[in-house]
Steps between C-alpha positions, in 0.01 A plus 500: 500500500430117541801290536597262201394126547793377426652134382720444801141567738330220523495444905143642500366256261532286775310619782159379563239589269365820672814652496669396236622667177480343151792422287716810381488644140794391361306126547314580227670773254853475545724240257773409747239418803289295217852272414566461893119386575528256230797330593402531923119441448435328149822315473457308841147409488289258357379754225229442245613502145272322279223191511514139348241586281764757294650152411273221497638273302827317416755703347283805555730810566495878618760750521431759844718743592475545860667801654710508199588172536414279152355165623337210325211356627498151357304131488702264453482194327353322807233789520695646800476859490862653602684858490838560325689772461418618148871455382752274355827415707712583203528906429152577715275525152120486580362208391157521459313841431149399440254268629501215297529079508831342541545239227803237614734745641536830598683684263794830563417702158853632573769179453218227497577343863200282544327459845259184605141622670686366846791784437768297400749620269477166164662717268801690407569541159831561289632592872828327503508663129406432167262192507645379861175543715681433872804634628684386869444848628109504447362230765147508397404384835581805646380741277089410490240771562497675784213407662305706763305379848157480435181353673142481316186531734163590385678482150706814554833429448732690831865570440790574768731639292812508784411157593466588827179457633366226742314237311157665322333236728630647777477878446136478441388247713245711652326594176498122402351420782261786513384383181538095504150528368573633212795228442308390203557494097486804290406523166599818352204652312710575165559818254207658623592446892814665454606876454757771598460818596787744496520743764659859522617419905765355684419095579483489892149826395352185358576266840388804768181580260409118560558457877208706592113531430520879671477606099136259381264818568680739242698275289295199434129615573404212279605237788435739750152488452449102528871440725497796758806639637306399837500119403873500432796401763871534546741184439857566556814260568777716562786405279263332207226602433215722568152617339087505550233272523143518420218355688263555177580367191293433214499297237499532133170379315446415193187584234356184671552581868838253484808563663859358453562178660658515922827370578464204643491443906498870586338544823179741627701816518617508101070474455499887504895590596761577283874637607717690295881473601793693425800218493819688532701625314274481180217276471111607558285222548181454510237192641155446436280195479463468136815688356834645602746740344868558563651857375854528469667822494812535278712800572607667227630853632448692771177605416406240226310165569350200332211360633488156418120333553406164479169368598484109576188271577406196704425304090669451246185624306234736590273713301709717254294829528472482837865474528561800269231752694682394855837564315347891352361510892841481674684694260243751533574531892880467493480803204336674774819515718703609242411879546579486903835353482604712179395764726716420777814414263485882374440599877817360628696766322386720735828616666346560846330183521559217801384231415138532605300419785290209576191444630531231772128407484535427104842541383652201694538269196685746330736628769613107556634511124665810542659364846579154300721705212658781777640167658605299191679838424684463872292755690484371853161362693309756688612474834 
């Protein structure tokens, strides 16, 4: 009988490519490993948890819960988006449970302590008793919101919940650089651009599916047929990010032959290329010359996950309809994956399974995630 894959193995994830192993089982199926990822992968990162768009305006607000955690994502009165913790500093009552707008303050529905947009605490009523609203013991300095790191790029709005990771800046410098082209506006395409799909498989399924092109011929004949597997290539940056590029990309036209408007000062390459980067822990990205999308994957359970999809444009405005048909395209390909990595979520409860094997020719995308999580975990480098 095959031996077990087991938690505590993970020394094989790191070994080059060809003779590697892929994560163990209990990665994806078993409760305890799912808590201990979270806190040693998701917890130290720079992890996607939402866009700007969720909030756009001031006083614009949106309970998450993150890896059980309630937050608030929040603009504030200055039109600063921000995170909280979703709580008030008095008995831990959630404070709001529904999107909605913030009008003034932000209210406890439990004993009425009232927070400003910026987190501070304003309010504190009957507290010292009957119709006394301070007290010496409450210092209302101290006792604000508890606000969590963030960092916005491309409007997605990045968390490190430990508050221990290097500056975002920093972390993904290579990315940013990689794509200083694209360091332009986005304007987020609206109701229409943006849609979830929930999934029946384990979040870091989603990630590995979208590393690699080695799936276009059987999963996604559609692109296959225009966007060979044969015109795609490898990028990897071990320790951030990894994914594909395609040297054939086409355009969206119209009834009228028109397409969406280019970013502005892209060079040659973006003419027909396109790259579509997995931006670790959480966030798949994608760049094209006329749109981009971000998907951020909520974790819900160890085989549950939100995919959160957002299509953005160089314009403010563009044509309506041909925003809706490229919105009913994407989600069209992304439902395509959804059978593969439900697929692979039931497979991992095969007891006798290792992990996998990759193909070092078109797998190599893919194995760098796995390596990046067996290390966050504390699994030594190959040596």
């Amino acid at each position: 009988m095959a031996k077990d894959h087991t938690d505590s193995d993970l020394t094989s994830v790191r070994n080059p490519v060809a003779t590697a192993n892929g994560l163990p089982n209990a990665h994806y199926i078993d409760d305890a490993t799912f808590k201990a990822e979270a806190k040693a992968v998701l917890h130290t990162s720079w992890a996607g948890l939402a866009v700007g768009a969720d909030v756009p305006d001031a006083g614009d607000a949106k309970p998450i819960d993150f890896m059980g955690i309630p937050l608030l994502l929040l603009c504030d009165k200055d039109g600063d988006v921000r995170v909280f913790q979703n709580i008030c500093r008095h008995r831990g009552m959630i404070l709001v449970d529904a999107p909605r707008k913030i009008e003034g303050a932000i209210r406890c529905p439990y004993h009425s302590w009232c927070y400003s947009t910026k987190g501070a605490l304003v309010s504190t009523p009957h507290v010292g008793g009957a119709g006394h609203n301070t007290h010496d013991a409450i210092v209302k300095d101290d006792l604000g919101l508890i606000e969590v790191r963030s960092h916005i790029w491309r409007d997605i709005v990045f968390i490190n919940l430990d508050g221990t990771a290097d500056p975002f800046e920093v972390v993904h410098a290579d990315l940013l650089q990689r794509w200083k082209e694209h360091d332009a506006p986005l304007h987020h395409g609206g109701a229409t651009s943006a849609f979830t799909l929930n999934v029946k498989t384990n979040w870091k399924l989603a990630v590995e599916n979208y590393c690699e092109s080695y799936h276009l011929p059987w999963v996604h004949p559609g692109l296959n047929s225009y966007s060979r597997l044969e015109d795609h290539y490898h990028i990897e940056q071990p320790g951030q990010f990894s994914g594909q590029g395609t040297l054939v990309y086409r355009q969206l036209k119209g009834a009228d032959g028109q397409t969406f408007p280019d970013f502005a000062g892209l060079g040659p390459f973006w003419d027909e290329g396109a790259e579509y980067i997995s931006l670790y822990p959480n966030v798949l990205l994608g760049a094209q010359r006329d749109h981009a999308f971000a998907i951020i994957l909520q974790p819900l359970a160890t085989d549950q996950t939100a995919e959160h999809i957002h299509l953005y444009y160089a314009t403010p405005t563009t044509d309506q309809t041909m925003r809706d048909e490229n919105a009913v395209l994407w989600k069209g390909v992304f439902e395509e994956d959804i059978g593969v990595v439900e697929g692979m979520q039931k497979g991992r409860n095969a007891p006798g399974f290792d992990g996998g094997r990759f193909s070092p020719a078109m797998d190599s995308p893919t194995h760098c995630f796995h390596d990046w999580v067996a290390g966050k975990m504390g699994a030594p480098a190959a040596s």
